[in-house]
C-alpha positions in Angstrom: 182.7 74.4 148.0 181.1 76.8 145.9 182.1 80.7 146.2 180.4 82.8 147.8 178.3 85.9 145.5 180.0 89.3 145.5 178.5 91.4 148.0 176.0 94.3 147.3 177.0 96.9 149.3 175.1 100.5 150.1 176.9 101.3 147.1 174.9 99.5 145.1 171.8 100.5 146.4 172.7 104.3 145.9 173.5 103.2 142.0 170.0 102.0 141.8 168.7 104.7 143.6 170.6 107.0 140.5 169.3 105.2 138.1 166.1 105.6 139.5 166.2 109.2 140.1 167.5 109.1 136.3 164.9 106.6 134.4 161.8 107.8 136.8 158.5 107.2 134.7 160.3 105.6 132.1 159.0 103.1 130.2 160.2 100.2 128.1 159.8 101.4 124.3 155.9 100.6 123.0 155.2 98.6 126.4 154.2 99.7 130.3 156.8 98.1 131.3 159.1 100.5 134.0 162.8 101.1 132.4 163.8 99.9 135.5 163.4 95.8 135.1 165.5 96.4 131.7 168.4 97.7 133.9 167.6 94.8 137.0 167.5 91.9 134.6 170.9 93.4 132.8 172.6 93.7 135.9 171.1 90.4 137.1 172.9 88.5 133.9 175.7 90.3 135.0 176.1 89.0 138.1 175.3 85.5 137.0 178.0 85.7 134.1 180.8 86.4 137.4 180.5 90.0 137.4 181.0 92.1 140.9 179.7 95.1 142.5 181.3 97.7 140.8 180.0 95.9 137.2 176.6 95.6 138.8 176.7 99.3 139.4 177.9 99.7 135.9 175.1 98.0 134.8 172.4 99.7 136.3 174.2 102.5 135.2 174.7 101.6 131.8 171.5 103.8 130.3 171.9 106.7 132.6 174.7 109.0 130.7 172.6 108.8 127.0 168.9 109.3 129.4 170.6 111.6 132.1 172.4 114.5 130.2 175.4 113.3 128.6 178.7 114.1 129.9 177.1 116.1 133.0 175.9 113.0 134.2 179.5 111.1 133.6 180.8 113.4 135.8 178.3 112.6 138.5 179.3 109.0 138.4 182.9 109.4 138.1 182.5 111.6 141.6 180.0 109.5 143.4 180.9 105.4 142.0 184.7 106.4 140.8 186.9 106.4 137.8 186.5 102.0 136.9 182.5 102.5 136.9 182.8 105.7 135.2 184.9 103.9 132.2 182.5 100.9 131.9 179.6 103.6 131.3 181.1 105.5 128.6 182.5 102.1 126.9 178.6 101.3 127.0 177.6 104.5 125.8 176.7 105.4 121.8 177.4 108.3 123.0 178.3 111.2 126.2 176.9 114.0 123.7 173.4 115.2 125.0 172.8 117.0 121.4 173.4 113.9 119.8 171.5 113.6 117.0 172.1 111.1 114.6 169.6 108.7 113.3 169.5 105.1 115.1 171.3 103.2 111.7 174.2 105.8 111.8 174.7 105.1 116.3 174.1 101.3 115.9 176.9 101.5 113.1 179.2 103.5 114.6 178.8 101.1 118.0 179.0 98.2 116.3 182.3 99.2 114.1 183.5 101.0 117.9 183.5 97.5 119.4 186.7 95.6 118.0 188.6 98.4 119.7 186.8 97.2 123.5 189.5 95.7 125.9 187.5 96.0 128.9 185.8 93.1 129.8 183.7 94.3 132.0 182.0 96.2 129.6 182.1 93.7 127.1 180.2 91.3 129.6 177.6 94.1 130.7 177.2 95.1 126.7 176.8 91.6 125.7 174.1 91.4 128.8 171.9 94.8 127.7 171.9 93.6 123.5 170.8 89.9 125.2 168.0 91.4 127.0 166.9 94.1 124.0 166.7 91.1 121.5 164.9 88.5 124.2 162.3 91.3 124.8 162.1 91.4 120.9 161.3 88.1 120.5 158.9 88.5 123.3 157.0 91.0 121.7 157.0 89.5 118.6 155.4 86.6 119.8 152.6 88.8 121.0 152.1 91.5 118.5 153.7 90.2 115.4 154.7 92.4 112.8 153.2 95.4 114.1 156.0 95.8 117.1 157.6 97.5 114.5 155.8 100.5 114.4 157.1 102.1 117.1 160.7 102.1 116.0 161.1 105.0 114.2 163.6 105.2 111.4 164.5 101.4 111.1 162.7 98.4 109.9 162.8 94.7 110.8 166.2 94.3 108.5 167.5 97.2 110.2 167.2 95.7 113.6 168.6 92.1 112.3 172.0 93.5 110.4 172.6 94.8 113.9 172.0 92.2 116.0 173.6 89.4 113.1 177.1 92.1 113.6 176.3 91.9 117.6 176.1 87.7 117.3 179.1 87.6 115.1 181.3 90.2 117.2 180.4 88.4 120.7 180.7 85.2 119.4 184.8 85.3 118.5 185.4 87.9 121.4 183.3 86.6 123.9 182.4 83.1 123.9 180.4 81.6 126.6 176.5 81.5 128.0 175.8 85.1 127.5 176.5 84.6 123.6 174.8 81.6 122.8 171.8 82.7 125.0 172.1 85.7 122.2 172.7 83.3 119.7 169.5 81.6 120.9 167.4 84.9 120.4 168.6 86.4 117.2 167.7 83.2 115.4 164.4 83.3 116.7 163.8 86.6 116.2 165.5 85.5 112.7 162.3 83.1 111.6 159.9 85.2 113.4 160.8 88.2 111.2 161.2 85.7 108.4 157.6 84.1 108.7 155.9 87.6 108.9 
């Protein structure tokens, strides 16, 4: 008999309620698409991957500390989900400084050289979930616009975005090996020849 899903409880809906209140207007960089389907489809890998409620509130969580204020809004979500989905968020997090402002190469390198030290693999699983959505919705985009998605990421170029995603593949796939990875896999060799053939 197959197990039953973890249940979605009211505190779930007042997570997406937060992240709503946090990500209102927001769109998906260069598209119309509401910032809101990025954080539904991540937690919705999530929960297929074996996740629970607390890592689906994690994951619709996951943007709202960098988007919401930094470490103010940490606070808000240790006090209203608790300390577990509290950790998972700041794991997930370049960073809980509002003022940060480093360039995108100098974040995406200290995240990727931050990841070895990640126990938690809850985070690791809801991490592994946002980078496989950002790259699918590459090679989405790709496929419409060609090379001229890349002109609305400022301060990186097509390599850029590769190194990083080539160090995501080759972290997740010796850490955490499985269906999120290869579906990861899948995407960064795509997004691979596409950037290859422009």
């Amino acid at each position: 008999m197959q197990e039953a899903p973890p249940p979605l409880t009211t505190r779930f809906l007042a997570a997406v309620a937060l992240a709503a209140e946090v990500h209102a207007g927001r769109r998906r960089l260069g598209t119309e698409i509401p910032y809101m389907a990025h954080l539904l489809i991540v937690t919705g890998l999530v929960l297929e991957d074996g996740g629970d409620e607390t890592d689906a509130i994690a994951s619709m969580l996951h943007d709202a500390v960098e988007d919401g204020g930094g470490r103010p809004m940490l606070e808000r979500i240790r006090s209203d989900f608790g300390e577990r989905v509290a950790t998972i968020v700041e794991i997930c997090s370049d960073s809980v400084d509002a003022d940060d402002e480093r360039p995108w190469r100098e974040r995406k390198a200290a995240y990727l050289e931050h990841l070895p030290s990640v126990t938690d693999d809850a985070a690791l699983r809801i991490a592994l979930a946002d980078k496989l959505h950002n790259a699918r919705s590459l090679v989405r985009d790709h496929r419409a616009e060609g090379a001229a998605l890349w002109h609305r990421f400022e301060g990186r170029s097509p390599g850029d975005q590769l190194a990083y995603y080539k160090g995501l593949v080759a972290f997740f796939d010796e850490r955490r090996p499985g269906p999120l990875t290869e579906d990861l896999k899948r995407a960064v060799a795509e997004l691979t020849a596409l950037i290859d053939s422009e």
